[in-house]
VOPAGU-2260 file (C-alpha; in pm, 1 decimal, decimal comma):
REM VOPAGU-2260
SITE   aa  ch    i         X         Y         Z
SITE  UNK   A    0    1763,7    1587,9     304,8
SITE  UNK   A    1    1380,7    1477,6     349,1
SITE  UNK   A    2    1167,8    1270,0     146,3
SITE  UNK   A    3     772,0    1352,2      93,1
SITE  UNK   A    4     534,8    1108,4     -46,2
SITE  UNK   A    5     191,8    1204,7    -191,5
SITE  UNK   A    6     -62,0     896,0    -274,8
SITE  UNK   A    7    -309,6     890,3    -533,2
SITE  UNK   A    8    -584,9    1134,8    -383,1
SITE  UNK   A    9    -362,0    1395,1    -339,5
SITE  UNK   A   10    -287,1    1389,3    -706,0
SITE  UNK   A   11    -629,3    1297,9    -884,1
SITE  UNK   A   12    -730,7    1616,8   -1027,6
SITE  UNK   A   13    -574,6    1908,9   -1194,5
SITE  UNK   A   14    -636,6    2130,8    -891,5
SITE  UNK   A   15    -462,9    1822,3    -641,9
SITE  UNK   A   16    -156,5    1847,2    -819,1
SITE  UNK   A   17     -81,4    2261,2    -866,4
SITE  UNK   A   18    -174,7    2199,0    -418,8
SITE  UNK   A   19     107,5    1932,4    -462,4
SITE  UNK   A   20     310,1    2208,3    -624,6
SITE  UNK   A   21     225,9    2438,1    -367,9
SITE  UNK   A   22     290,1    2243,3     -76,4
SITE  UNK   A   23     692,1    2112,6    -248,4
SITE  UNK   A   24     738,8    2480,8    -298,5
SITE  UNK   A   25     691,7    2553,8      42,1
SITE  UNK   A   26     820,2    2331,1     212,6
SITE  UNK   A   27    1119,6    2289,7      -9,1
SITE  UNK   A   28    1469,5    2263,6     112,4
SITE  UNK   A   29    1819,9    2113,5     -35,2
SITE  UNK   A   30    1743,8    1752,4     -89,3
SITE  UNK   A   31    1404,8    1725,0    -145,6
SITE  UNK   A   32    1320,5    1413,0    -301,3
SITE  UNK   A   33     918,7    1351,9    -387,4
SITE  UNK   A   34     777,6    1018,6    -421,3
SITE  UNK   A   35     416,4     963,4    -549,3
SITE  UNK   A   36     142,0     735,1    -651,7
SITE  UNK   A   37     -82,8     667,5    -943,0
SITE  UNK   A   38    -325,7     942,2   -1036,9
SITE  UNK   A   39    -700,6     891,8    -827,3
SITE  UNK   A   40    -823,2     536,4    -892,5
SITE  UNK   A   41    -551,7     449,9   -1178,0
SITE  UNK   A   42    -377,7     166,4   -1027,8
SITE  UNK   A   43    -760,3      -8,9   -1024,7
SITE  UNK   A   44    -855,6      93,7   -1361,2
SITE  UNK   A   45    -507,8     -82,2   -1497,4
SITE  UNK   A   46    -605,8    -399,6   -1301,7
SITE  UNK   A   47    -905,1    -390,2   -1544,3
SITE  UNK   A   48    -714,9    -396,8   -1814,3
SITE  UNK   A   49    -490,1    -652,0   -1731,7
SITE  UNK   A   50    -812,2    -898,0   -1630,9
SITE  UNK   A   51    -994,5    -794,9   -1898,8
SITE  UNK   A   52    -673,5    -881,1   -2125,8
SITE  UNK   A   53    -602,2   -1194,6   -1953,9
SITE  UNK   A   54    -972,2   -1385,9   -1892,4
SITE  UNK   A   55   -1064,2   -1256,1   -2201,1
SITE  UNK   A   56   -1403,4   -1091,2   -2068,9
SITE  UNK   A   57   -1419,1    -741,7   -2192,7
SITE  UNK   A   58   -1266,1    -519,9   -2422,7
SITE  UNK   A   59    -895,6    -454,3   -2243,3
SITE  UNK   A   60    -837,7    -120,7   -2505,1
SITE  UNK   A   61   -1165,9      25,2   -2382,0
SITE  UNK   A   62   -1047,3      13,4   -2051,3
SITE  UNK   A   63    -710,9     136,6   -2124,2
SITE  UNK   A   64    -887,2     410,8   -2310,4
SITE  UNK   A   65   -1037,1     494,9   -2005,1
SITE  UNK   A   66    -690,5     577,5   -1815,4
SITE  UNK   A   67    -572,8     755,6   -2161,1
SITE  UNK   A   68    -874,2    1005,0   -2121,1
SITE  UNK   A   69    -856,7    1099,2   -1750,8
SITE  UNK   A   70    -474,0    1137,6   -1751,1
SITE  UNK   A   71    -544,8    1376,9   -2100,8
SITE  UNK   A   72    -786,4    1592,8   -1919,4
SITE  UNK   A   73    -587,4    1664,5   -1618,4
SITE  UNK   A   74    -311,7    1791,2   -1839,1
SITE  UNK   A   75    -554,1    1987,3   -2086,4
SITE  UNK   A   76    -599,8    2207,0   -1724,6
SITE  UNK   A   77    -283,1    2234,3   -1638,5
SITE  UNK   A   78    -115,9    2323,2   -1944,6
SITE  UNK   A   79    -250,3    2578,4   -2177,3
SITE  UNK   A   80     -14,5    2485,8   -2489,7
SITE  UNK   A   81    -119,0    2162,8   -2616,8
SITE  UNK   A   82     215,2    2120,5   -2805,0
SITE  UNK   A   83     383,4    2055,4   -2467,2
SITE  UNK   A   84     614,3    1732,7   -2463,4
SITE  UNK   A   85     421,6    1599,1   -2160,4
SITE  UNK   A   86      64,6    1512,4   -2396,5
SITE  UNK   A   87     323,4    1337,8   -2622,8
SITE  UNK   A   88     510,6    1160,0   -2332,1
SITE  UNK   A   89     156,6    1027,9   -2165,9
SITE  UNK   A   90      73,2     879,1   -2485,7
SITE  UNK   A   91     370,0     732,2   -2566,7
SITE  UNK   A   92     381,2     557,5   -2222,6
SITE  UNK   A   93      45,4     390,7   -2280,8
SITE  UNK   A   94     164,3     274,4   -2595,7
SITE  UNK   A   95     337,8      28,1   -2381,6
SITE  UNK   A   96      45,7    -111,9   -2239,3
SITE  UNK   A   97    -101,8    -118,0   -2596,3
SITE  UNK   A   98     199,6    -356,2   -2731,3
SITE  UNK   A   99     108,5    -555,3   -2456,9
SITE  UNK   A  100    -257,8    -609,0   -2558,8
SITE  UNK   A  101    -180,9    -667,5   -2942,1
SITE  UNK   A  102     -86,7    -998,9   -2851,3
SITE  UNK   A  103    -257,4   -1336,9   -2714,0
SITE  UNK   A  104    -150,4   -1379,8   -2346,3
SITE  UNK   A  105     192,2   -1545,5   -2320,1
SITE  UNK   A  106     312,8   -1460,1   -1980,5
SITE  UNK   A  107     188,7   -1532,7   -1625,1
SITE  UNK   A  108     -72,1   -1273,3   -1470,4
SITE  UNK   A  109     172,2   -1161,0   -1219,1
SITE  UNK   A  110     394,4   -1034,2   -1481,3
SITE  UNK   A  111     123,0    -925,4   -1709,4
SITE  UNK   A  112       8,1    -731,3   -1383,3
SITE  UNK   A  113     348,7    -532,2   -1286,4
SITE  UNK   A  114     453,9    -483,1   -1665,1
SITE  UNK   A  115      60,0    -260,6   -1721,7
SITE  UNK   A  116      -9,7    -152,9   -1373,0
SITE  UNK   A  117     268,1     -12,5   -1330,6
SITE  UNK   A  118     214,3     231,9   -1557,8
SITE  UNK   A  119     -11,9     455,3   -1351,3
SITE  UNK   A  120     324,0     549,1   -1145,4
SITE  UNK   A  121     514,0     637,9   -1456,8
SITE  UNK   A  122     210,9     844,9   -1604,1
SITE  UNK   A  123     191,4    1085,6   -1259,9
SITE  UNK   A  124     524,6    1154,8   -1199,9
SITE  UNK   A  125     595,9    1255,5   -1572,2
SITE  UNK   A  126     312,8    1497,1   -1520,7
SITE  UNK   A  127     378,3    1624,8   -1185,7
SITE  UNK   A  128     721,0    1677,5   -1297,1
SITE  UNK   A  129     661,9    1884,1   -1592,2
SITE  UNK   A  130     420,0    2106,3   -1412,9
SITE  UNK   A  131     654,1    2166,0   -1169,4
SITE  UNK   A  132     935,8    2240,1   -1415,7
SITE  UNK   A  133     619,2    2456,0   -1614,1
SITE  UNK   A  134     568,3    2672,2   -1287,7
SITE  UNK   A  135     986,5    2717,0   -1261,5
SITE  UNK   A  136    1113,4    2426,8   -1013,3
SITE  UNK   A  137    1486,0    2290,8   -1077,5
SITE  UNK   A  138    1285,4    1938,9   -1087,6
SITE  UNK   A  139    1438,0    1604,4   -1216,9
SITE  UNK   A  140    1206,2    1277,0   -1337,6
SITE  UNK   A  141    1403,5     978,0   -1191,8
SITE  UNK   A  142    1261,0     635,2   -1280,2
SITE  UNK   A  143    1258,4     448,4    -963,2
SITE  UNK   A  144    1314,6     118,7   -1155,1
SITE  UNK   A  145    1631,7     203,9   -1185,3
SITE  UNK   A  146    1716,5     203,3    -792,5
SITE  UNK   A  147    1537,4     -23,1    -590,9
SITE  UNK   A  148    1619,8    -354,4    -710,3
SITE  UNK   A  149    1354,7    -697,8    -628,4
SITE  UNK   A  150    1378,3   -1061,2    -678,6
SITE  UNK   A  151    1131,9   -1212,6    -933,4
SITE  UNK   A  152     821,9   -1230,7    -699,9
SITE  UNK   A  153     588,2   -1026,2    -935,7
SITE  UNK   A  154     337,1    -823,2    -755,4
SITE  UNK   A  155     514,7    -858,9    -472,0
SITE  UNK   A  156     867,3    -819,7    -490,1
SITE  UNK   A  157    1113,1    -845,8    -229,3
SITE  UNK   A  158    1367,2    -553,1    -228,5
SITE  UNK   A  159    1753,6    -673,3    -241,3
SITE  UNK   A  160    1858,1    -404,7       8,6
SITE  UNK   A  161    2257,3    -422,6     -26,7
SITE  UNK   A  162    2180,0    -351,3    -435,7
SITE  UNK   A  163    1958,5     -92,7    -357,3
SITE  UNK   A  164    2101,7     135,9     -85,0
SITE  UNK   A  165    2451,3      84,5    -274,7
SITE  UNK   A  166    2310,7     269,5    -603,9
SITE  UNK   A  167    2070,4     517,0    -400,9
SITE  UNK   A  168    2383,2     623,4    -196,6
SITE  UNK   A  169    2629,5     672,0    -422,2
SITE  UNK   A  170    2414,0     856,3    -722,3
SITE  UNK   A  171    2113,1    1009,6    -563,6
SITE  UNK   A  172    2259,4    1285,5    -301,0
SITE  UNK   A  173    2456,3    1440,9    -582,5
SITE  UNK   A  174    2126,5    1482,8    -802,0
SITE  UNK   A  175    1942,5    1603,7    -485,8
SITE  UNK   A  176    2232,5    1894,2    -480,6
SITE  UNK   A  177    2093,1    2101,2    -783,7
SITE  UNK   A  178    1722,7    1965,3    -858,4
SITE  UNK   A  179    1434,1    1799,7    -646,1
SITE  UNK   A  180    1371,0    1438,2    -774,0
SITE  UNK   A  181    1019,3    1366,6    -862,2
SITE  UNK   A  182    1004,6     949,3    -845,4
SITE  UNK   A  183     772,3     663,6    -839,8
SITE  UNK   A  184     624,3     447,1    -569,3
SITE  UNK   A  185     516,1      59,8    -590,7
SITE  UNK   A  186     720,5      -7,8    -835,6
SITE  UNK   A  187    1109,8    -165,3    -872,0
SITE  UNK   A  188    1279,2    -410,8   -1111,7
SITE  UNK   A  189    1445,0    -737,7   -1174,9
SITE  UNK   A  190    1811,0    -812,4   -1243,4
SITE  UNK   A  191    1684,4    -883,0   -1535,9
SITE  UNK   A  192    1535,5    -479,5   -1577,7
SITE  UNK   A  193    1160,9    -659,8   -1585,3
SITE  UNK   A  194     946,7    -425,8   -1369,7
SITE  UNK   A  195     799,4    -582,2    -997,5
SITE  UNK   A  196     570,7    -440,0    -783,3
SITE  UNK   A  197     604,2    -412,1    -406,6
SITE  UNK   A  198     248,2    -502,0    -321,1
SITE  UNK   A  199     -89,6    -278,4    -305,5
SITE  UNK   A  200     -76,2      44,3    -151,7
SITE  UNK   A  201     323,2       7,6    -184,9
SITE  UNK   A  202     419,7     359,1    -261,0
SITE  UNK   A  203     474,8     421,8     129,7
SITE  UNK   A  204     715,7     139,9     107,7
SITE  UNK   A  205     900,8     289,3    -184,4
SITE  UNK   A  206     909,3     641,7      12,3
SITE  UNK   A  207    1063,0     449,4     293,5
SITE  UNK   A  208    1284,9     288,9     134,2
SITE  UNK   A  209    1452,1     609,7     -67,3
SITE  UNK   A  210    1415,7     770,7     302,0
SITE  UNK   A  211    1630,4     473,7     479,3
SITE  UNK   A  212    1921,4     481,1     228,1
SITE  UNK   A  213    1940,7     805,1     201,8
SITE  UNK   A  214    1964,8     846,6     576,3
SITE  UNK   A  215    1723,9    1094,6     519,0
SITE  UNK   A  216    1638,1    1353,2     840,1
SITE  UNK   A  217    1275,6    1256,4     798,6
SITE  UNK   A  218     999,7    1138,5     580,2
SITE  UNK   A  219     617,9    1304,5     552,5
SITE  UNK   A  220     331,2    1090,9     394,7
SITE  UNK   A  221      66,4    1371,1     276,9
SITE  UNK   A  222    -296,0    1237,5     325,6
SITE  UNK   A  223    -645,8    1337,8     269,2
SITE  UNK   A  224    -691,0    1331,6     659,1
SITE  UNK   A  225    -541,7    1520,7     961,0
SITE  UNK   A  226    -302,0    1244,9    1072,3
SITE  UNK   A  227    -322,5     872,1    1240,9
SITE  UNK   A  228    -668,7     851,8    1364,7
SITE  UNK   A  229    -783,3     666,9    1681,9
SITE  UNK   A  230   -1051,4     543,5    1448,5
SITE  UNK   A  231   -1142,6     551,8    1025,1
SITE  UNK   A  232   -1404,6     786,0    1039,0
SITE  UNK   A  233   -1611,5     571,9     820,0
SITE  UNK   A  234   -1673,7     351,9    1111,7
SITE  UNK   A  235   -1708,8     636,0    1394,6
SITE  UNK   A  236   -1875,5     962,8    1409,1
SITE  UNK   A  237   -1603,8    1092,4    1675,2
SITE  UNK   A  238   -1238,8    1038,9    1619,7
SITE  UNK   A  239    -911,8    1168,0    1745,8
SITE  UNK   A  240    -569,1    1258,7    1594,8
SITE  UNK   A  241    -314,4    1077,2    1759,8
SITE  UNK   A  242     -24,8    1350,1    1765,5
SITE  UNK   A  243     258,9    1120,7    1863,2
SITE  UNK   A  244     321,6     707,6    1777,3
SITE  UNK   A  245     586,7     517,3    1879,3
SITE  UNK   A  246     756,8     256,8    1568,6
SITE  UNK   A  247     661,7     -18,9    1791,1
SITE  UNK   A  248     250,8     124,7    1810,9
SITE  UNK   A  249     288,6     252,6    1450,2
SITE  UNK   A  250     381,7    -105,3    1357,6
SITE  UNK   A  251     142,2    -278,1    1546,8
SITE  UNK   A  252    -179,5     -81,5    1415,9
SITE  UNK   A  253     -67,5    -137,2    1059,1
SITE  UNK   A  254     -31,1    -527,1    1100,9
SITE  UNK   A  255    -361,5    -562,6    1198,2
SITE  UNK   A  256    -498,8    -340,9     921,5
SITE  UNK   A  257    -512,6      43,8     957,5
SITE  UNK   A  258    -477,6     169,9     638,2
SITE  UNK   A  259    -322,4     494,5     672,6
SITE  UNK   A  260     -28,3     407,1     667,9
SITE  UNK   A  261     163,0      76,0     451,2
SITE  UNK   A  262     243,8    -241,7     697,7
SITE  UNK   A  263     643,9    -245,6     547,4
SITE  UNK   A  264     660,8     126,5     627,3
SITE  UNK   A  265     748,9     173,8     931,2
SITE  UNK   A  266    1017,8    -115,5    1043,1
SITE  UNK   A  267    1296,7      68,4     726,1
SITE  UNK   A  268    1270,4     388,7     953,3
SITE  UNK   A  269    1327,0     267,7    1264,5
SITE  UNK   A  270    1600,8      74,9    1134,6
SITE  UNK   A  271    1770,2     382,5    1098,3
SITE  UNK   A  272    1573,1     624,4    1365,9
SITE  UNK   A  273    1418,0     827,7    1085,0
SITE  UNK   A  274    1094,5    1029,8    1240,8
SITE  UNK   A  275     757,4     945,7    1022,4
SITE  UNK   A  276     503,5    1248,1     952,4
SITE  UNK   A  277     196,2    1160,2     844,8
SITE  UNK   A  278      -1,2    1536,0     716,5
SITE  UNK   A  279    -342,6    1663,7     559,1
SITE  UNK   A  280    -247,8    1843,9     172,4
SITE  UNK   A  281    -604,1    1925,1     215,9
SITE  UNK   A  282    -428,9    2186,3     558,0
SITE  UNK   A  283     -47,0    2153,7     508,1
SITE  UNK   A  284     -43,4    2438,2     802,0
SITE  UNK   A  285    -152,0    2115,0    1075,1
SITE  UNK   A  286     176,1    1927,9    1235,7
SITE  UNK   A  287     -50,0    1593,8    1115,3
SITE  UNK   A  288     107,0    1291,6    1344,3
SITE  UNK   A  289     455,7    1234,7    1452,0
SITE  UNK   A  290     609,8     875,4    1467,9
SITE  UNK   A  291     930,6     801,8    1592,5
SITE  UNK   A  292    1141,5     630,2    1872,8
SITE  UNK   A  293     921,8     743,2    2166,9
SITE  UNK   A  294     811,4     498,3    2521,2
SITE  UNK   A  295     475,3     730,6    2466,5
SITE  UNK   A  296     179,3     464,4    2474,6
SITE  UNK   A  297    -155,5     549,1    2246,8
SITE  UNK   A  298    -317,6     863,1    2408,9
SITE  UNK   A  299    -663,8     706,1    2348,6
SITE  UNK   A  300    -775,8     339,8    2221,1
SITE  UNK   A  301    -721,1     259,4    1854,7
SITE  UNK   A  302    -989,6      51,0    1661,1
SITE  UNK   A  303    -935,2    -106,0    1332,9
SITE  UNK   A  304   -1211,6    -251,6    1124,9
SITE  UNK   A  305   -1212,4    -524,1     856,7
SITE  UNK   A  306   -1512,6    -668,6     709,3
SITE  UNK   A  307   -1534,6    -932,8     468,0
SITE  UNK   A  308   -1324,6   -1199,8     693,9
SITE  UNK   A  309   -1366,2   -1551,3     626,7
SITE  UNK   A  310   -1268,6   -1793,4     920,7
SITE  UNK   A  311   -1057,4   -2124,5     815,2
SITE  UNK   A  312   -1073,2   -2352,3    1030,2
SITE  UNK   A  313    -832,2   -2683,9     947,6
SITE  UNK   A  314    -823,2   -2989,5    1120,4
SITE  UNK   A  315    -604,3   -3335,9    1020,7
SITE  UNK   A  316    -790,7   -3586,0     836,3
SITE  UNK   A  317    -677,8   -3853,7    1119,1
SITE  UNK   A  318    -630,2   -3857,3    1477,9
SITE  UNK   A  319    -310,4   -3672,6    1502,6
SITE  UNK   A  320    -243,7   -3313,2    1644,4
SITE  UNK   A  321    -164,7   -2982,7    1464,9
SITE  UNK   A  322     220,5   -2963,8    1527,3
SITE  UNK   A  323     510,5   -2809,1    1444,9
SITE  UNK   A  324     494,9   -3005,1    1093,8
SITE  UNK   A  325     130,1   -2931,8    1003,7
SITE  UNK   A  326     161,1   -2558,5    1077,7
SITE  UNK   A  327     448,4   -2514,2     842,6
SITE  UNK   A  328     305,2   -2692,6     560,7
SITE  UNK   A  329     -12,9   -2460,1     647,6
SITE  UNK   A  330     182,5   -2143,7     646,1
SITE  UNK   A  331     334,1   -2199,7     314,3
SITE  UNK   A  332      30,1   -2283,8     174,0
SITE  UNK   A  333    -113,3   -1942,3     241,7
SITE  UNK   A  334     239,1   -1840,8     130,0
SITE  UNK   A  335     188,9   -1987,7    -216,7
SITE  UNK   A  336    -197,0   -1857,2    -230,5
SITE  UNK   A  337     -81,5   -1465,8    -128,9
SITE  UNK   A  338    -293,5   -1508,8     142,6
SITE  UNK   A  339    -253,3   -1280,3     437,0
SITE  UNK   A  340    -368,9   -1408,8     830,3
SITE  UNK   A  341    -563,4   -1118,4     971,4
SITE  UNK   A  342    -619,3   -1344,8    1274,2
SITE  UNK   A  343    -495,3   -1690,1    1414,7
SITE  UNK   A  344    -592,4   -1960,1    1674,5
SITE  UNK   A  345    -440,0   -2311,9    1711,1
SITE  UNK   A  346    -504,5   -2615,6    1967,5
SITE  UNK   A  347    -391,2   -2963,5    2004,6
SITE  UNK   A  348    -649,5   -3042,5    1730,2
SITE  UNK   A  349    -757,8   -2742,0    1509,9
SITE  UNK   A  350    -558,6   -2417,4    1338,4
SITE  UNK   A  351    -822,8   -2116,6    1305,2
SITE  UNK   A  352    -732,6   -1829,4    1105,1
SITE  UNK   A  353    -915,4   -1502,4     969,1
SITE  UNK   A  354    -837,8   -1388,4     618,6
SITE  UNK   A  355    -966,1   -1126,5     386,1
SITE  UNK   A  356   -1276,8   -1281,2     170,5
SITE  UNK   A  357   -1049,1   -1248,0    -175,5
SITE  UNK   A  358   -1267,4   -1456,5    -406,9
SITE  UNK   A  359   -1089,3   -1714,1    -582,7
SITE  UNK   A  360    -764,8   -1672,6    -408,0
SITE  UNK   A  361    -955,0   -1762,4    -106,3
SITE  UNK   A  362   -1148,7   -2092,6    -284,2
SITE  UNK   A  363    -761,3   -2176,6    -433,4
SITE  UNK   A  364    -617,9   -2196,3    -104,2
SITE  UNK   A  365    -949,7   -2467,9      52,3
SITE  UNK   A  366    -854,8   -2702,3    -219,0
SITE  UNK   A  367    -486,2   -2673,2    -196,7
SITE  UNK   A  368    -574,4   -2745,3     209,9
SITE  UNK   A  369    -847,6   -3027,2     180,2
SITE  UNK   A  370    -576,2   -3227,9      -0,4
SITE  UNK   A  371    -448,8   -3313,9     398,7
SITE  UNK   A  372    -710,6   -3141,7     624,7
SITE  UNK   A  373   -1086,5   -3114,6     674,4
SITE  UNK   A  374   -1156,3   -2744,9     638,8
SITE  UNK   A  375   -1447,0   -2564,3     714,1
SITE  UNK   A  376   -1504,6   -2197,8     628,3
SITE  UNK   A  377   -1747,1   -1945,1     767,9
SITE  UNK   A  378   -1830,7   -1633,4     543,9
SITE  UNK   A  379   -1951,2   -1285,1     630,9
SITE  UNK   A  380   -1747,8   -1160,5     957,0
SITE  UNK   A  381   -1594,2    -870,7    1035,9
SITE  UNK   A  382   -1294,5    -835,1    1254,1
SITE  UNK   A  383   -1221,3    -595,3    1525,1
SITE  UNK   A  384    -889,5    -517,9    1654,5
SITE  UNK   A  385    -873,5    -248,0    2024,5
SITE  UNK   A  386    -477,8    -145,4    2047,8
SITE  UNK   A  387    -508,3     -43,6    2429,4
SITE  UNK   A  388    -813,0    -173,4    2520,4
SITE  UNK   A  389   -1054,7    -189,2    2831,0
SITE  UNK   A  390   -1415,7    -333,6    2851,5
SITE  UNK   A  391   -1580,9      -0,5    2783,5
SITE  UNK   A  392   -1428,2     -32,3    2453,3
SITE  UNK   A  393   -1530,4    -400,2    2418,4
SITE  UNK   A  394   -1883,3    -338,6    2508,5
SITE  UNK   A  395   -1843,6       7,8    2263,1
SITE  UNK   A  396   -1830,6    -176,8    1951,7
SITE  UNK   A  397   -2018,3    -528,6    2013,7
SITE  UNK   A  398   -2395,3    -390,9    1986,8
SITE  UNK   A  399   -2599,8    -539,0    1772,1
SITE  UNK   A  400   -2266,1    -866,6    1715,6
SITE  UNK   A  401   -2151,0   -1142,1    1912,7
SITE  UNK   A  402   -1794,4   -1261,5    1908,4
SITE  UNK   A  403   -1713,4   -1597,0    1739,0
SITE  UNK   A  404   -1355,8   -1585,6    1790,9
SITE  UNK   A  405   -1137,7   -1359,8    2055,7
SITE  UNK   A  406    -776,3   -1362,9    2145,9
SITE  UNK   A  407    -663,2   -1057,9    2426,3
SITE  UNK   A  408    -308,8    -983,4    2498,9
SITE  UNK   A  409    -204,2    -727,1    2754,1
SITE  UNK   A  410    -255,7    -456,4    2479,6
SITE  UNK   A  411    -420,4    -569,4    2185,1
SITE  UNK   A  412    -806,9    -740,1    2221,2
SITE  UNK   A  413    -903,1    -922,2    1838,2
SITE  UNK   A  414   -1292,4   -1015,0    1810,2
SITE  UNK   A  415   -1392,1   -1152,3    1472,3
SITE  UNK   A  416   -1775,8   -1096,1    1523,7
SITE  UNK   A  417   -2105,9   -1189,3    1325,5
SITE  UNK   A  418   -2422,3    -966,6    1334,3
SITE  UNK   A  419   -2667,3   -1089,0    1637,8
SITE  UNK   A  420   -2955,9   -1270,4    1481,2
SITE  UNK   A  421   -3280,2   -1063,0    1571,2
């Protein structure tokens, strides 16, 4: 039994998807289950319509429009009979959204968000499905909604695991007997059958989590590069595929931000010693990158990037320290904000942290704080994280910046850094 994911590149064209259909079809084996993403830039294009919808700026159907046309195309290529149920089935799905729009807003925007974006899911896997049932695959449609099971957090729901493994065991291995299942990432529901989200770029989540109860024999996240780089090639001319990660490295690079692969991945599968692939559809032939439980350190130094950082810096309005009491109050602030520490520094007298520059989240969460500490905020930085460091590799990316902050453990060196004033 093995579980693939494919995320939204690997699906954003006509062409993408009959690869998609090439690559299930040869790789194929009893128990296939296939988890995937939104179509291209979907999930984005939703989150217009739901801001649009809810600030009232813009014309929310236009945008929704938008989606309608691009999903249309890509099945006016792959299906030559227009009468096929699957033009009917994208519309109709859409439709949802639409109900949602006729109205004045009601409901929270978390809700709002998770009832429209999720759509995107539904939309690819009811296509990808019927083209592979149109090019002869025993394939099944399952809505994931149905099987993992969250708490009420919208747009960032917390999976109840016991709920969840109990119905994935007992129903899903005798589907994956006759048929592959084509399901959803990012997306679960409520005990109260409301859809929740698992949190941006969740759909590696979702593939971990069908790969964990299943006690599948391994899971492979198809990309639009090799494998884990050393480096996003955005950033460096030169990079290297890591062929092997341990969890614990694995786990490690995506806390402090590499994006191939999502932060809640990794921990399900080691949980239950499942290996990780991470492979190019662009070269299905390439082994891609192997994670698993391995005492094999990083080959080579691993950078991660992140620009737009903001530092915090909080201090008590009176004499007293930062203790245990302050940082817990400060914690669930950034809780309650959906703020995420990239970075964090604390003495007797000041708590520093490094956060993505998020807009108004980020202006929310100084006025919830200057209600009991003096903040200050500096805009503009960019944070650099070396996994497996050494001072070549220091020196490698500080030309031209100069370090405001640094913290260095035996493995891991963080520098959030400013450009160097000329």
């Amino acid at each position: 039994m093995q579980v693939f994911k494919f995320g939204g590149a690997s699906v954003k064209s006509a062409e993408n998807i009959r690869n998609v259909a090439t690559i299930i079809d040869t790789y194929k084996v009893n128990g296939l289950l296939v988890v995937v993403s939104a179509i291209g830039k979907t999930t984005n294009k939703l989150s217009e319509v739901v801001d649009r919808y809810f600030h009232r700026e813009g014309d929310p159907f236009e945008a929704l429009e938008q989606v309608r046309a691009e999903h249309l195309t890509i099945l006016n290529d792959l299906f030559s009979d227009k009468s096929h149920p699957i033009f009917d089935e994208v519309i109709n799905t859409l439709v949802e959204a639409e109900w949602i729009l006729e109205e004045d807003p009601q409901d929270a925007y978390d809700y709002l968000y998770d009832q429209i974006v999720s759509l995107g899911e539904i939309l690819s896997t009811k296509i990808i499905a019927a083209y592979c049932q149109h090019v002869g695959f025993a394939v099944r449609w399952l809505d994931a909604r149905d099987y993992i099971f969250t708490d009420n957090r919208y747009m960032e729901g917390t999976v109840d695991w016991n709920k969840t493994e109990e119905k994935i065991r007992r129903e899903i291995p005798v589907l994956l007997e006759k048929e592959i299942i084509i399901t959803q990432g990012f997306i679960g529901s409520t005990s109260e059958n409301f859809t929740t989200t698992l949190g941006r770029e969740g759909s590696d989540y979702s593939a971990a989590i069908f790969a964990s109860c299943l006690r599948a024999k391994d899971l492979t996240i198809w990309k639009d590069v090799p494998g884990v780089l050393n480096a996003d090639p955005k950033w460096f001319n030169e990079t290297e595929l890591i062929p092997e990660l341990s969890y614990t490295d694995a786990i490690e690079l995506t806390y402090y931000g590499a994006t191939v692969i999502h932060p809640k991945t990794i921990k399900p599968l080691q949980n239950t010693q499942i290996p990780l692939y991470v492979r190019s559809f662009l070269d299905p032939t390439q082994p891609g990158t192997q994670i698993r439980a391995t005492h094999q350190t990083l080959p080579v130094p691993s950078f991660i990037f992140k620009v737009n950082q903001v530092l915090v810096n909080i201090q008590p309005l009176d004499f007293s320290f930062i203790v245990e009491d302050n940082l817990g109050h400060i914690f669930n602030t950034f809780h309650e904000n959906r703020i995420k520490v990239n970075m964090m520094h604390n003495s007797a007298i000041s708590f520093c942290v490094s956060i993505d520059d998020t807009g108004e989240n980020v202006w929310k969460l100084m006025e919830d704080l200057q209600k009991r500490y003096k903040v200050s905020v500096s805009a503009g930085l960019e944070l650099i994280t070396i996994r497996y460091y050494n001072q070549e590799t220091i020196d490698r990316v500080l030309v031209g910046k100069e370090i405001v902050r640094e913290l260095k453990d035996s493995y891991t060196c963080q520098m959030l850094v400013k450009k160097r004033d000329e």
